[in-house]
C-alpha positions as CSV (number, residue, x, y, z in Angstrom):
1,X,12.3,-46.7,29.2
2,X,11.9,-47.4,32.7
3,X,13.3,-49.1,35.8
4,X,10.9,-51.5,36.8
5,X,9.7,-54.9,35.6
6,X,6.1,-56.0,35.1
7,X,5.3,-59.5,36.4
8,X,2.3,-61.4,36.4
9,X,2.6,-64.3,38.7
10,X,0.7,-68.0,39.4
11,X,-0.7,-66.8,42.6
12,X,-3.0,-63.8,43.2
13,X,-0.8,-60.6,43.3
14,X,-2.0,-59.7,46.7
15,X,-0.3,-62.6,48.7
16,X,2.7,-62.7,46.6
17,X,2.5,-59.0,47.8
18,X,2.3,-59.8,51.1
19,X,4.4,-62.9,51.0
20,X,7.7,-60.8,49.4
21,X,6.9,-57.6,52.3
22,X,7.4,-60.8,55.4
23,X,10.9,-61.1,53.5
24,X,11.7,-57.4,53.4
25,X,11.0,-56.8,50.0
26,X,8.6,-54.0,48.6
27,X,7.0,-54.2,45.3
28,X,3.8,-52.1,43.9
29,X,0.8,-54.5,43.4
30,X,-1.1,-52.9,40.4
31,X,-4.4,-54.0,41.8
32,X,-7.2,-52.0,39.3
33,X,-4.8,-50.8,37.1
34,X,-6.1,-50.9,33.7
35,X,-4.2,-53.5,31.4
36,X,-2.2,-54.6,34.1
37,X,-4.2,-55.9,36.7
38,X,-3.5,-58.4,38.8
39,X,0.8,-57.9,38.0
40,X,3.5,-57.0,40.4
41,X,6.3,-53.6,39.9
42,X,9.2,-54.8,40.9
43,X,11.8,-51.7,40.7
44,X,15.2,-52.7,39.4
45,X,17.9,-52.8,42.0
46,X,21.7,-53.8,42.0
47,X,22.4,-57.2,41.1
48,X,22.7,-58.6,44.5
49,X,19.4,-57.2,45.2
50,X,17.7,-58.6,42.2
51,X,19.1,-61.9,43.2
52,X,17.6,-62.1,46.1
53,X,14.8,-60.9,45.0
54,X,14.1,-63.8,42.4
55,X,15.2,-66.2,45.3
56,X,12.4,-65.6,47.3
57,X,10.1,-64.6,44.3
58,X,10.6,-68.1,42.9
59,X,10.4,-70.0,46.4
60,X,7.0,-68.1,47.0
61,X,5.2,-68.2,43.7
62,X,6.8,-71.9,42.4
63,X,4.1,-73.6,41.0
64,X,3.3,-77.3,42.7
């Protein structure tokens, strides 16, 4: 078990990263990590925090 999610978004991982940390929000980039390269941690938080979170997760990686 664990309390974090794995996800692999459309855009590179690093300016999702960096996109998420302008709106406050902290995630682990797992940049090199065997297996998982190139995917976000998102740690699970309450449920207001979660929705933000997917509020401006889905307004910065939305595909066009």
């Amino acid at each position: 078990g664990g309390n974090y999610l794995l996800i692999w978004p459309n855009k590179t991982a690093g300016k999702v990263e960096a996109s998420l940390k302008r709106a406050g929000i902290l995630v682990r980039n797992m940049k090199n990590k065997p297996l998982i390269d190139g995917a976000l941690r998102v740690s699970i938080g309450t449920s207001d925090q979660m929705e933000r979170f997917w509020q401006v997760f889905s307004s910065i990686d939305c595909i066009s």
